[in-house]
C-alpha positions in Angstrom: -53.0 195.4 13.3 -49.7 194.0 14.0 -46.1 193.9 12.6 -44.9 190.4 12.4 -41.9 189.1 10.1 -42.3 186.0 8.2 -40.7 183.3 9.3 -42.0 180.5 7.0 -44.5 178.6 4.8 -47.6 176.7 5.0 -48.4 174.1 2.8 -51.1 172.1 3.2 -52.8 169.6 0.8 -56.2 169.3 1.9 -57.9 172.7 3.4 -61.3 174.1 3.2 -62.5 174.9 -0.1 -62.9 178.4 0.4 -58.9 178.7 1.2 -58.0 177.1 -2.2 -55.3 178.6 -3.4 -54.3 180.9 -1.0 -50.6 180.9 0.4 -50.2 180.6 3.8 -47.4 182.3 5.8 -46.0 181.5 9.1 -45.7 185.1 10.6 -44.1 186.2 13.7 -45.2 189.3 16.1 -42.7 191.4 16.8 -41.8 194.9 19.2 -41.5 198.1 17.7 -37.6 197.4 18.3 -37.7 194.3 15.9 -37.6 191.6 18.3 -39.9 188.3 18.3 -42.4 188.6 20.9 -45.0 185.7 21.8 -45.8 182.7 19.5 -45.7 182.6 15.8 -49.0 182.5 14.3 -50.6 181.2 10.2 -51.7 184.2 8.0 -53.1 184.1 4.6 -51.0 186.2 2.8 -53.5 188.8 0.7 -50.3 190.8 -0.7 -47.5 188.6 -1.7 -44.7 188.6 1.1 -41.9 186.6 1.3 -39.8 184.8 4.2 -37.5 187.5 6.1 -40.3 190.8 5.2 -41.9 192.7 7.8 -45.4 192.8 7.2 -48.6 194.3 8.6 -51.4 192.0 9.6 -54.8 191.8 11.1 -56.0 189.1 13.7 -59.7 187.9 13.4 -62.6 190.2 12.9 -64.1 191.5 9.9 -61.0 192.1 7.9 -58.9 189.3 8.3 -61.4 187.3 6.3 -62.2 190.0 3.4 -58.3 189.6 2.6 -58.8 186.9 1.0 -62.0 188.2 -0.7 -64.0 185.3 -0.1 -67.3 185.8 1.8 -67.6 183.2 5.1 -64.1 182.0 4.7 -62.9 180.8 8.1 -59.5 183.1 8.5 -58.0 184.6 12.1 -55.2 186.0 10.7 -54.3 187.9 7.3 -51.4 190.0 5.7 -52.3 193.0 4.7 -49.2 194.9 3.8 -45.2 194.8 3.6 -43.2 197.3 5.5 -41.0 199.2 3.8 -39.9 201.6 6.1 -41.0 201.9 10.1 -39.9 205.3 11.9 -41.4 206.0 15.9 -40.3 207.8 18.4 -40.4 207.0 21.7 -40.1 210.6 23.2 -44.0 211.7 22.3 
């Protein structure tokens, strides 16, 4: 998993059937400190986030694509969760 902020929306007209209906998100990784780190990536979102949230999401396997509850759907990259609150310590 990852924590990425949302940055934007997706829309597109035509997609694979088995993504109909989905919302897609334009999310971006960030550091435990909050700060963007590499590129910004698409993730169906699974939970309902909005642009500006923090949210949690996995990249490819098994559980990116059962997000979206679809057997066989084609997905890298899902929203799972929003952050409400993140608390670490880097002294452990």
């Amino acid at each position: 998993m990852q924590i990425c902020r949302v940055v934007g929306t997706v829309v597109s007209t035509q997609k694979n059937r088995k993504l109909e209906g989905a919302k897609l998100l334009l999310v971006q990784p960030l550091t435990l400190e909050g700060t963007a780190r590499g590129v910004a990536l698409i993730a169906i979102d699974a939970v309902g986030a909005g642009v500006g949230e923090r949210v949690l999401v996995v990249i490819e396997g098994k559980a990116a694509g059962e997000a979206l509850g679809t057997k066989a759907a084609a997905v890298d990259a899902a929203v799972i969760g929003i952050v409400d609150h993140l608390e670490y310590r880097d002294d452990v």
